[in-house]
KOLNU-992812 format. One record per atom (N, C-alpha, C, O): x, y, z. Coordinates in steps of 0.02 Angstrom, whole numbers, padded with zeros to 5 digits, always signed. Last residue first. Layout:
<sites>
XYZ/...
</sites>
This chain:
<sites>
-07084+08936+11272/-07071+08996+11206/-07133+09027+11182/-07131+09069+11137/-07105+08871+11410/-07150+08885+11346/-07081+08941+11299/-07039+08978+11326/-07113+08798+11579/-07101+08854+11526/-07097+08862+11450/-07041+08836+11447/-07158+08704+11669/-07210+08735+11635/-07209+08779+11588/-07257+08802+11558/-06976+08604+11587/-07052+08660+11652/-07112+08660+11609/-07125+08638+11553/-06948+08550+11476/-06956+08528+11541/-06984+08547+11596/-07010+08515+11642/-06979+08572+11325/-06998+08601+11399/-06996+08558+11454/-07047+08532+11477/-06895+08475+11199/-06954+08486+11232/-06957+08512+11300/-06935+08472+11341/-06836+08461+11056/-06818+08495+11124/-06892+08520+11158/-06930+08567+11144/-06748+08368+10933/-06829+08390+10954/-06815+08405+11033/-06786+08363+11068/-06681+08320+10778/-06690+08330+10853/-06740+08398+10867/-06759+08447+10836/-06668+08207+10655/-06715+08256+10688/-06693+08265+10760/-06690+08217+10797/-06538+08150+10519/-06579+08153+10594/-06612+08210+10610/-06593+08264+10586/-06510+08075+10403/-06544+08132+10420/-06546+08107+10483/-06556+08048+10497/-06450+07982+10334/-06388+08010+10352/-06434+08075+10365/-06411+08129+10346/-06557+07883+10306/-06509+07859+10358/-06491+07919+10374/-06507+07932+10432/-06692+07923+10216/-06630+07949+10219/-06584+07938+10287/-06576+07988+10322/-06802+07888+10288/-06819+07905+10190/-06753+07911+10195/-06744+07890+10138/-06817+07882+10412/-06829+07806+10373/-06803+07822+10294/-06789+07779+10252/-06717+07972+10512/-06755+07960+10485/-06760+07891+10433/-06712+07855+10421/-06682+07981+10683/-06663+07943+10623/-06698+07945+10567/-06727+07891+10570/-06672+08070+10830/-06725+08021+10769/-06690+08022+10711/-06668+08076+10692/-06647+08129+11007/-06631+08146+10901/-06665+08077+10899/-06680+08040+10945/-06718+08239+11113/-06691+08183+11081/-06657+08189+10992/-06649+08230+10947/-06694+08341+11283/-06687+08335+11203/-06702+08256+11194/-06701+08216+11240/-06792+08437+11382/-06790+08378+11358/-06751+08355+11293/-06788+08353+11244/-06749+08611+11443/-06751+08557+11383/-06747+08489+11398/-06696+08474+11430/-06754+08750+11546/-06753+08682+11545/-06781+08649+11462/-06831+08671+11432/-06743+08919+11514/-06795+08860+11500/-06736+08789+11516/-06679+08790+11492/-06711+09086+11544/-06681+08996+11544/-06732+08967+11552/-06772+08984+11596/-06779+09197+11457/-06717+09170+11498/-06720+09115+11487/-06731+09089+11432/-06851+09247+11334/-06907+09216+11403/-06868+09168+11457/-06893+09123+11491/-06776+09297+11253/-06826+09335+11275/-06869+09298+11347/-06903+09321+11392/-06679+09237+11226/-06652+09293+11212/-06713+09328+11256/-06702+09378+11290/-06644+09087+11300/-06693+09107+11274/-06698+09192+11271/-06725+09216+11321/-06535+08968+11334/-06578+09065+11369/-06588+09085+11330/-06541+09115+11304/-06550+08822+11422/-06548+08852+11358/-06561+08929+11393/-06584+08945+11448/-06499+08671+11459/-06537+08739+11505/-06509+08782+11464/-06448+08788+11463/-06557+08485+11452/-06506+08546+11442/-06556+08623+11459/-06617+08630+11467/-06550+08314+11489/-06573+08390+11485/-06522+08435+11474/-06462+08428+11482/-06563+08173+11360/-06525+08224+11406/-06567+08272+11435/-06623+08277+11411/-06485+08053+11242/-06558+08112+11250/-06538+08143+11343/-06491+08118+11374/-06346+08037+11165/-06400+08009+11198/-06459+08051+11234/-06429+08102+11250/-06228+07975+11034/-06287+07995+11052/-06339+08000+11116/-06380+07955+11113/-06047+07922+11117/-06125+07882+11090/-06180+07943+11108/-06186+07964+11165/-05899+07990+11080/-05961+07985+11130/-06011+07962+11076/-06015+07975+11017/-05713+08006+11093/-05803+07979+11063/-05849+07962+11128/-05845+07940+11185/-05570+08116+11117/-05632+08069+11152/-05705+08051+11108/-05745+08096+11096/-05447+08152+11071/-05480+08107+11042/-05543+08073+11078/-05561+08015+11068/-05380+08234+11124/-05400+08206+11177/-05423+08146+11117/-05408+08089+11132/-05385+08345+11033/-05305+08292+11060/-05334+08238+11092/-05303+08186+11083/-05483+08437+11049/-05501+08349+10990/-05416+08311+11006/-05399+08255+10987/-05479+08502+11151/-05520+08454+11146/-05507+08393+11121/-05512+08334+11140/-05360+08579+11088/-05355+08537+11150/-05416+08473+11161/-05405+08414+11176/-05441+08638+10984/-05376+08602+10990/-05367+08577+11023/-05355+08520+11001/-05540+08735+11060/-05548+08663+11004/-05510+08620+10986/-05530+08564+10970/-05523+08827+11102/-05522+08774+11136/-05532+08706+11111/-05531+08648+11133/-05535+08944+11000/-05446+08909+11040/-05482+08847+11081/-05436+08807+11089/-05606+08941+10872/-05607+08919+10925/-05541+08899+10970/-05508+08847+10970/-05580+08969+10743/-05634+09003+10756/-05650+08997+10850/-05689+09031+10883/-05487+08863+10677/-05470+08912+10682/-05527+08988+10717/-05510+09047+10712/-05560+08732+10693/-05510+08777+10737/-05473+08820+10733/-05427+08829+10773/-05662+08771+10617/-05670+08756+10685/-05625+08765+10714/-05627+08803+10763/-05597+08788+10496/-05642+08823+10500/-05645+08817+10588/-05626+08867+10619/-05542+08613+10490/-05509+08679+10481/-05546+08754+10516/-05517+08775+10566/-05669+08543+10496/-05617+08547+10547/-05581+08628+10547/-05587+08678+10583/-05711+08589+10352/-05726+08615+10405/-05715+08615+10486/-05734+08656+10528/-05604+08540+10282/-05606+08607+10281/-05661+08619+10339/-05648+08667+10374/-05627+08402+10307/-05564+08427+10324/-05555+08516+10331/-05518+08547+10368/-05749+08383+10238/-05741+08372+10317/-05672+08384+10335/-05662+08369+10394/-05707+08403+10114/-05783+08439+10145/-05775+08438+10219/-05791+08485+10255/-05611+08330+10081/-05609+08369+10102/-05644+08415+10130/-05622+08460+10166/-05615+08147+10177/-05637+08183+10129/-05625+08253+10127/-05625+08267+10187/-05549+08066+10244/-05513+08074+10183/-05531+08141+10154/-05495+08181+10123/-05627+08072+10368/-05565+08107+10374/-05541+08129+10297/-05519+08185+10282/-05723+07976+10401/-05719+08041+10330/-05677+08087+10333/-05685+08142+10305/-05711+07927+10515/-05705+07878+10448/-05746+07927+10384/-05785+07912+10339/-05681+08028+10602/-05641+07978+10587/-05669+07937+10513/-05632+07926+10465/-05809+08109+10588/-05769+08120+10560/-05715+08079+10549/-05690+08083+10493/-05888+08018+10660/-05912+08030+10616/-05861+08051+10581/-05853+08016+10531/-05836+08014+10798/-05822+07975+10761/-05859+07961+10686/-05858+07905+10659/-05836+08172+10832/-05777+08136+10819/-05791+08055+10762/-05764+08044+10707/-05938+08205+10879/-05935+08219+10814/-05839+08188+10770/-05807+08186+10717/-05953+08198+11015/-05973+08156+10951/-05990+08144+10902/-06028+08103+10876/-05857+08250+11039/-05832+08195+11054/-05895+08135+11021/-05893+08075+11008/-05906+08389+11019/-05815+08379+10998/-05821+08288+11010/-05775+08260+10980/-06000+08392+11116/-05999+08395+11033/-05948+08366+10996/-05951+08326+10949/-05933+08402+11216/-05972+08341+11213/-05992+08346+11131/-05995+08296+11095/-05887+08528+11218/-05819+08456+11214/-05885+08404+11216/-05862+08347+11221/-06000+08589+11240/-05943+08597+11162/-05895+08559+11169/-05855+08553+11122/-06035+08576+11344/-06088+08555+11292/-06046+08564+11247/-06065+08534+11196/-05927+08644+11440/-05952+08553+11455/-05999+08540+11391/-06003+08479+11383/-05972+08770+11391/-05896+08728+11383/-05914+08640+11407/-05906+08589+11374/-06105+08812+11421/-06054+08795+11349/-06007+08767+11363/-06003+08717+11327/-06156+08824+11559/-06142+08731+11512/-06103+08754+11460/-06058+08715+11447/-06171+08962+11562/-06118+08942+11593/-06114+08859+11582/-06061+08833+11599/-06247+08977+11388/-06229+09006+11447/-06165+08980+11493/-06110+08977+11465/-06325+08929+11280/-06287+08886+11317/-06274+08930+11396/-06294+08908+11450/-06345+09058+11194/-06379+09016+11211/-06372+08956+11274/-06421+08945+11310/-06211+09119+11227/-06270+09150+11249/-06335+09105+11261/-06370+09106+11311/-06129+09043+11134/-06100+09033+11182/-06185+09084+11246/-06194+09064+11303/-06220+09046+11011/-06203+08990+11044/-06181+08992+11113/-06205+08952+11153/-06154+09172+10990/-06249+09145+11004/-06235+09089+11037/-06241+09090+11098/-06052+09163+10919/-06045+09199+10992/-06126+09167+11013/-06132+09136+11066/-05990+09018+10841/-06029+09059+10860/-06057+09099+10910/-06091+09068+10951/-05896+08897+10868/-05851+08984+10838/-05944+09025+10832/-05935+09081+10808/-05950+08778+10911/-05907+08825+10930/-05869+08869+10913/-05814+08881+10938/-06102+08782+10865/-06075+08774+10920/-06016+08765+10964/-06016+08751+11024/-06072+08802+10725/-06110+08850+10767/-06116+08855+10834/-06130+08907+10865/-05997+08691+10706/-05980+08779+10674/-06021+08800+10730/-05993+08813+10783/-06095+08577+10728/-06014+08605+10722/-05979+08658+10750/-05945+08665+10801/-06193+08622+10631/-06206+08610+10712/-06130+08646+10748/-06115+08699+10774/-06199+08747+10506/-06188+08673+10527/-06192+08681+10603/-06193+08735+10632/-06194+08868+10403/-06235+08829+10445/-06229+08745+10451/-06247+08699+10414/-06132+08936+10329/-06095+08916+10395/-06148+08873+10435/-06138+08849+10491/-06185+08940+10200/-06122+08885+10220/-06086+08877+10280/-06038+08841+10293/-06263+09021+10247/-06292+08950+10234/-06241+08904+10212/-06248+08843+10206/-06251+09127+10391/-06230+09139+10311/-06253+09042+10301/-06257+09007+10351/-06336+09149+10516/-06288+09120+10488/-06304+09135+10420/-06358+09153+10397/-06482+09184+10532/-06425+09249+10548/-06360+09203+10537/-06315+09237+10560/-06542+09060+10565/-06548+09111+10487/-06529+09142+10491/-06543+09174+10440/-06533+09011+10693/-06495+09001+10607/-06498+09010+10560/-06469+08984+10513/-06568+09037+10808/-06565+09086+10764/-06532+09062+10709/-06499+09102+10676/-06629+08979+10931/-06563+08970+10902/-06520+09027+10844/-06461+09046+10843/-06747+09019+10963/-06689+08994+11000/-06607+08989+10975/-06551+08995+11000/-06824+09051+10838/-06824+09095+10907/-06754+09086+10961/-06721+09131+10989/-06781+08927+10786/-06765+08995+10744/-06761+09049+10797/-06712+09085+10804/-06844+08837+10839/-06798+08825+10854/-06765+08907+10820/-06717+08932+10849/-06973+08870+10803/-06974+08897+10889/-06900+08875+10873/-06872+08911+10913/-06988+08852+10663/-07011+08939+10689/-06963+08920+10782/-06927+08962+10809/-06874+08730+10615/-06961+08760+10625/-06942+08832+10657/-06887+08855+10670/-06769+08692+10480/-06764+08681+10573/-06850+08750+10557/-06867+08790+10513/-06638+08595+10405/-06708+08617+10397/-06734+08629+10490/-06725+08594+10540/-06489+08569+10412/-06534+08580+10328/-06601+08595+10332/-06632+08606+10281/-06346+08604+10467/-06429+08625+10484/-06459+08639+10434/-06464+08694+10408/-06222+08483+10474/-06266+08529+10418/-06323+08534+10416/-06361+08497+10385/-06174+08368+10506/-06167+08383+10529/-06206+08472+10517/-06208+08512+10564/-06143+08288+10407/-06058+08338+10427/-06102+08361+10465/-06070+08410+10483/-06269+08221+10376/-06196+08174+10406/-06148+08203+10441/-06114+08178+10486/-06382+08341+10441/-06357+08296+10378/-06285+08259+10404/-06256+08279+10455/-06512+08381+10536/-06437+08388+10513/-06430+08312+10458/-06460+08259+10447/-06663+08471+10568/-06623+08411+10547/-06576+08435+10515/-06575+08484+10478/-06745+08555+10728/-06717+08535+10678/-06688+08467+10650/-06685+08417+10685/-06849+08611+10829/-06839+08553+10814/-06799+08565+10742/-06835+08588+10698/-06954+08687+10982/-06902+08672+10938/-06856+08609+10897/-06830+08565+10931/-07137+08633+10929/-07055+08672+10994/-07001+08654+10959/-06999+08612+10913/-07236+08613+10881/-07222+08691+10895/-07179+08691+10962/-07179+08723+11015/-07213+08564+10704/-07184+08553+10770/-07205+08613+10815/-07192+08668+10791/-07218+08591+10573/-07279+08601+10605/-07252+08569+10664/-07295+08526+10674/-07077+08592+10515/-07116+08639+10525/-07182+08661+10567/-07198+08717+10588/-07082+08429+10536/-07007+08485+10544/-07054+08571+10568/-07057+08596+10624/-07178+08407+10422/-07148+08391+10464/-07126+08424+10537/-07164+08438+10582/-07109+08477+10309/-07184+08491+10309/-07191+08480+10399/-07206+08526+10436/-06985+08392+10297/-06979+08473+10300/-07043+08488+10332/-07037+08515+10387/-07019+08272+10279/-06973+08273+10325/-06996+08344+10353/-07018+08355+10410/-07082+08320+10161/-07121+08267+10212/-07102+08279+10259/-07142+08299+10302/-06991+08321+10058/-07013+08390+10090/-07078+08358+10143/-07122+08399+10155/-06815+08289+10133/-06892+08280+10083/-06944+08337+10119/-06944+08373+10169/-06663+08398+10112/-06725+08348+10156/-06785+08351+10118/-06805+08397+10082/-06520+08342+10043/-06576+08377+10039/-06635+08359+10091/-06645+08300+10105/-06337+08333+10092/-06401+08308+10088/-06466+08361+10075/-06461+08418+10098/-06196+08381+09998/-06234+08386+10060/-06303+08360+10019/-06321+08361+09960/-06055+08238+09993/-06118+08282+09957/-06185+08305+10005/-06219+08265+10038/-05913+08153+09986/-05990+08204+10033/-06013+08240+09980/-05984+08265+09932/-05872+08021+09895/-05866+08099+09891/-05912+08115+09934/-05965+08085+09923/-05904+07864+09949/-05892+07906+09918/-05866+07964+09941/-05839+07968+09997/-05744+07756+10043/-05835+07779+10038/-05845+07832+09987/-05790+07857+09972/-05680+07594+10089/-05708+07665+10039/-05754+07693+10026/-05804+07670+09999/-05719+07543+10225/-05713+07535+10162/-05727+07607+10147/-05760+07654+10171/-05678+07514+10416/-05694+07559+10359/-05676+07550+10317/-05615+07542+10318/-05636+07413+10516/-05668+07383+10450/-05712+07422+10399/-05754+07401+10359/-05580+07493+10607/-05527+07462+10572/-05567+07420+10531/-05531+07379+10501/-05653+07597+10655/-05621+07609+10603/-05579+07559+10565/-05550+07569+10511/-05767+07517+10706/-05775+07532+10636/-05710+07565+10602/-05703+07565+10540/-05665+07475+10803/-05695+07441+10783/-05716+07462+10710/-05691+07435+10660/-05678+07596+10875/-05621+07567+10863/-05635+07526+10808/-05613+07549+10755/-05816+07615+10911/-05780+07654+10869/-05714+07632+10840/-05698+07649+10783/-05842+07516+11009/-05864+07493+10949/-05825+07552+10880/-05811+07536+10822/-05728+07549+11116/-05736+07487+11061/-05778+07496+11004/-05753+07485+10948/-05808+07680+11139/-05730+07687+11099/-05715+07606+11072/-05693+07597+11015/-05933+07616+11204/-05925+07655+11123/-05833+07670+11091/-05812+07669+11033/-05884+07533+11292/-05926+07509+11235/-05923+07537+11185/-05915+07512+11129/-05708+07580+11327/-05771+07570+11352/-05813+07548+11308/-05778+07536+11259/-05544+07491+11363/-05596+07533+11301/-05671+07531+11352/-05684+07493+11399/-05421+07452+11399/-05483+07475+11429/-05521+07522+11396/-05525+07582+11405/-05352+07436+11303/-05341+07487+11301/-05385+07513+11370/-05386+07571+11391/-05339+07254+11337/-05270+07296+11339/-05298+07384+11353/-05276+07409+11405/-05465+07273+11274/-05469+07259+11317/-05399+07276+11366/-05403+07305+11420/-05440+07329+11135/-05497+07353+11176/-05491+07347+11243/-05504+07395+11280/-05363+07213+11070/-05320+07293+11092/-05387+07343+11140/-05369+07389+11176/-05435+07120+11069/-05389+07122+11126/-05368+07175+11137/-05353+07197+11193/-05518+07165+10970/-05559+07164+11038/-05502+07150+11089/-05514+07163+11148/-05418+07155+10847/-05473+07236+10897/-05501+07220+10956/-05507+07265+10997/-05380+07044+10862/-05383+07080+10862/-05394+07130+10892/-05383+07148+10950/-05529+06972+10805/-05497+06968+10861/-05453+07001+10891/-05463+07004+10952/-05522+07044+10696/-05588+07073+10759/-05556+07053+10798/-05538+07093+10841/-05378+07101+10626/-05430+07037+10649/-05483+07074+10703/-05475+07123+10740/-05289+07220+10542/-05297+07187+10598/-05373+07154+10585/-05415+07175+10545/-05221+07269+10399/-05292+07244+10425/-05302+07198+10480/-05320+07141+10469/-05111+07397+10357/-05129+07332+10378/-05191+07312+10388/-05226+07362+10383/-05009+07504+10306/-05072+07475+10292/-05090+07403+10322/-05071+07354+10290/-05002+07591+10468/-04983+07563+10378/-05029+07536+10401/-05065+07531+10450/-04992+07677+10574/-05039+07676+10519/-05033+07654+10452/-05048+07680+10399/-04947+07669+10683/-04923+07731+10641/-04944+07721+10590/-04919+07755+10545/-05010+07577+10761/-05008+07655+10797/-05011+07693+10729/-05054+07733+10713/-04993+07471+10660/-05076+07492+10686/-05046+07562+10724/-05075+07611+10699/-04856+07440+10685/-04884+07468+10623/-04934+07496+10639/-04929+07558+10636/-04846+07418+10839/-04802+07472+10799/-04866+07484+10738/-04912+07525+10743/-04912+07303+10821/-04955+07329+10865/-04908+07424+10845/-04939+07477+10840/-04793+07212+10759/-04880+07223+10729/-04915+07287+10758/-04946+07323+10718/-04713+07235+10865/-04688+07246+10809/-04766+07262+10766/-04785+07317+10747/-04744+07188+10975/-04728+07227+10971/-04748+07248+10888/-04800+07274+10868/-04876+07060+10936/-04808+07068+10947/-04825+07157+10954/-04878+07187+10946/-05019+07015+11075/-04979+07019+10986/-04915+07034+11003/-04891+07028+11060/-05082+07021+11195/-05047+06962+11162/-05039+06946+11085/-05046+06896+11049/-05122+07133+11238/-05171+07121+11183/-05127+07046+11155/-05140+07022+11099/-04994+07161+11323/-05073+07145+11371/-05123+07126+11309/-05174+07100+11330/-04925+07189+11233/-04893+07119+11277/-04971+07111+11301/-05001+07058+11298/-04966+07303+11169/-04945+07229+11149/-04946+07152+11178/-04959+07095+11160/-04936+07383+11276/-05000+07366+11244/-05013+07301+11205/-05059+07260+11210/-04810+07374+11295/-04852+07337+11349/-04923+07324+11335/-04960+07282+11360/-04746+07411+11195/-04737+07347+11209/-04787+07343+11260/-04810+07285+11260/-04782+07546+11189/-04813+07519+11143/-04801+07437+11152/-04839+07399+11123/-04818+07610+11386/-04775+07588+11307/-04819+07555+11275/-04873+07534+11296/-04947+07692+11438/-04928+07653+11410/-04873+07628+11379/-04889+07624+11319/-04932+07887+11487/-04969+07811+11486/-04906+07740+11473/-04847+07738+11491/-04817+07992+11403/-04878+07971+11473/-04882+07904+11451/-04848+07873+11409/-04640+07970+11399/-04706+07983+11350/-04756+07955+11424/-04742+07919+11472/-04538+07929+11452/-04535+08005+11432/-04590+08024+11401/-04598+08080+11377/-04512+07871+11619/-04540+07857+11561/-04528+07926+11522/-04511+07975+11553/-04450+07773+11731/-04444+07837+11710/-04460+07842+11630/-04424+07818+11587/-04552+07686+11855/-04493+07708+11800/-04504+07745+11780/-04557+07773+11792/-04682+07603+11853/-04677+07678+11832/-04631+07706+11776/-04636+07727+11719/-04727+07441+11835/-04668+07498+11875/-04696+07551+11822/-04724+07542+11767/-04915+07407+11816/-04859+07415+11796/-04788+07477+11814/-04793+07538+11809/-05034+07404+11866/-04976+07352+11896/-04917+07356+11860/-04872+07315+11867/-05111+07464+11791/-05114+07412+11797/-05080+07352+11816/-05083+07292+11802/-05082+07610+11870/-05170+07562+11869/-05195+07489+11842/-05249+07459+11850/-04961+07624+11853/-04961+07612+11907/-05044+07567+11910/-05058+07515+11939/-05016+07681+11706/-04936+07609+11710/-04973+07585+11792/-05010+07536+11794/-05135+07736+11656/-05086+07741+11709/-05052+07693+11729/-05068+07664+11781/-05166+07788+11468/-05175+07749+11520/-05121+07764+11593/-05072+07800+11585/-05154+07874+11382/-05209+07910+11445/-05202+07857+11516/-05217+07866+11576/-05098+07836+11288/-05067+07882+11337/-05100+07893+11395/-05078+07917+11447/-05191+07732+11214/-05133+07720+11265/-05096+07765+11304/-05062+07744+11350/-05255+07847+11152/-05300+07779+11194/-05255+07770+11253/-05264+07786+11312/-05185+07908+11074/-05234+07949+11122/-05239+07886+11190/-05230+07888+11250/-05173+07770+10967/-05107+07814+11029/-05125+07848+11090/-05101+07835+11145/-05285+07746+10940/-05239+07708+10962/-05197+07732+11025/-05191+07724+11086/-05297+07847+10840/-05351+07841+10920/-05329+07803+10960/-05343+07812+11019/-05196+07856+10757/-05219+07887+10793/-05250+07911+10870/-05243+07950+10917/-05230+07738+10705/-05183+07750+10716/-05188+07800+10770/-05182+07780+10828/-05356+07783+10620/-05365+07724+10697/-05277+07713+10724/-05270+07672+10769/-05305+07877+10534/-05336+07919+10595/-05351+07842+10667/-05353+07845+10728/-05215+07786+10444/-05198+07867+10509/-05235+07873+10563/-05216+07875+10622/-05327+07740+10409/-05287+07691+10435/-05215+07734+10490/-05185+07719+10541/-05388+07812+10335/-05419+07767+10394/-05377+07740+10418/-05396+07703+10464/-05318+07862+10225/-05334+07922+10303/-05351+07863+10347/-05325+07865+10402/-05166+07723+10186/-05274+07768+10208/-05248+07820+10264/-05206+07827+10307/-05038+07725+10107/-05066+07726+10175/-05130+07768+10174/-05139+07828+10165/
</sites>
C-alpha cells in the first residue's frame, strides 16, 4: 500500500465528515461519526460500497477519472479540492527531494528588486531573498536548515510579529497550501521530518492539518509590521520561474504611499 494512496484515503475521509446528512436530504439519525456514511458517498458517486471502502483506507487501487469526478461531486468538492483529488489519484513515483539551487540570473535578479522579494523551492525552502525582504522578514537570523516558509511561519516568534493580529488566519492559509504539495510527497522523508518539526513547534498546527483543507495560490493583500516603519499594506504575487518549474518568486509591493 502507497503513501499516495493513504494520504487520498485520507482526504477522502476529511471530505466526507465535514459533510451535513440534513444538507443533502439525508435523515440524521443517530450517527456516531460526523458527516457522511461511507454508503452514502457511494450511493451519491453511484459505485459500490465496497470499492468506495478501499479508496477511504487506501489499498491499492486505481479509481477512473470517472470516478474521481463522481466522488467530487457526491463530496461537493470545490475546483481546487477536485483538482487536488484528482492529482492524488494519478500520482506516479517520484524521485528522492533534493533541495534546489537558484541560478544565479534568478539570484542577480532577486537582488536588484527594491521591495521585498524572495524564492522557495518545492518543500517550500527560502533559497534566495533581497535586502528589503531581509528588513522584513529577517531570514538570516534563521539557522539555514530552518529556513523554509513552513517553519517560519509557524514555529517562528518573528513571524507571529511580522503578521500581527492576521497570523492565525495567514498560518491556516499556509497550512492549506502547503497541503497539497505535501500530499503527493508524503513518501518522502525530507517532507515527513519537516511536518514533524512543525508540529512539534506549533500547537495549532495539529488541528489545522485534521482539517485537511487545500488551497489554490493567489495574489492578495496583506498588513505586515515592519520592526521599524509599523504596518505597511502589501500587494503580494508569486511567479514561476522558466529555468526551474519547482522555483517560485514572490514579490510584495506597497500598497500605500508607504516604503521601507
Amino acid at each position: 500500500m502507497t503513501a499516495t494512496n493513504i494520504v487520498l484515503g485520507d482526504f477522502l475521509r476529511a471530505r466526507r465528515e465535514r459533510l451535513d446528512p440534513a444538507a443533502g436530504g439525508m435523515a440524521r439519525g443517530r450517527r456516531r461519526t460526523p458527516g457522511l456514511r461511507r454508503e452514502e458517498v457511494a450511493e451519491a458517486a453511484g459505485i459500490s460500497t465496497e470499492w468506495y471502502v478501499k479508496l477511504e483506507q487506501g489499498r491499492a487501487v486505481a479509481p477512473s477519472v470517472t470516478t474521481i469526478d463522481a466522488l467530487a461531486r457526491a463530496l461537493k468538492l470545490n475546483a481546487v479540492e477536485h483538482a487536488h483529488l484528482r492529482r492524488l489519484a494519478d500520482a506516479k513515483s517520484q524521485p528522492t527531494f533534493s533541495r534546489e539551487k537558484v541560478p544565479s540570473t534568478i539570484g542577480n535578479f532577486v537582488a536588484s528588486l527594491s521591495h521585498p522579494a524572495y524564492v522557495t523551492g518545492r518543500r517550500w525552502d527560502i533559497l534566495a531573498w533581497n535586502d528589503a525582504a531581509e528588513l522584513l522578514f529577517e531570514f538570516s537570523s534563521m539557522p539555514t536548515e530552518d529556513r523554509n516558509l513552513l517553519l517560519y511561519m509557524l514555529t517562528d516568534p518573528n513571524a507571529r510579529r511580522v503578521f500581527g493580529e492576521s497570523w492565525p488566519s495567514e498560518a491556516q492559509r499556509i497550512v492549506a497550501l502547503f497541503r497539497p504539495t505535501y500530499d503527493l510527497w508524503s513518501y518522502d522523508s525530507a517532507f515527513v521530518q519537516l511536518l514533524e518539526r512543525v508540529q512539534a513547534g506549533c500547537d495549532e498546527f495539529a488541528r489545522w492539518w485534521k482539517g485537511h483543507a487545500v488551497q489554490a495560490t493567489s495574489s492578495g493583500v496583506k498588513r505586515l509590521h515592519h520592526h521599524a516603519g509599523g504596518a505597511i499594506d502589501f500587494e503580494y504575487t508569486t511567479f514561476q520561474a522558466n529555468e526551474d518549474s519547482r522555483l517560485k518568486l514572490a514579490v510584495y509591493l506597497p500598497a500605500t504611499k508607504n516604503a521601507l
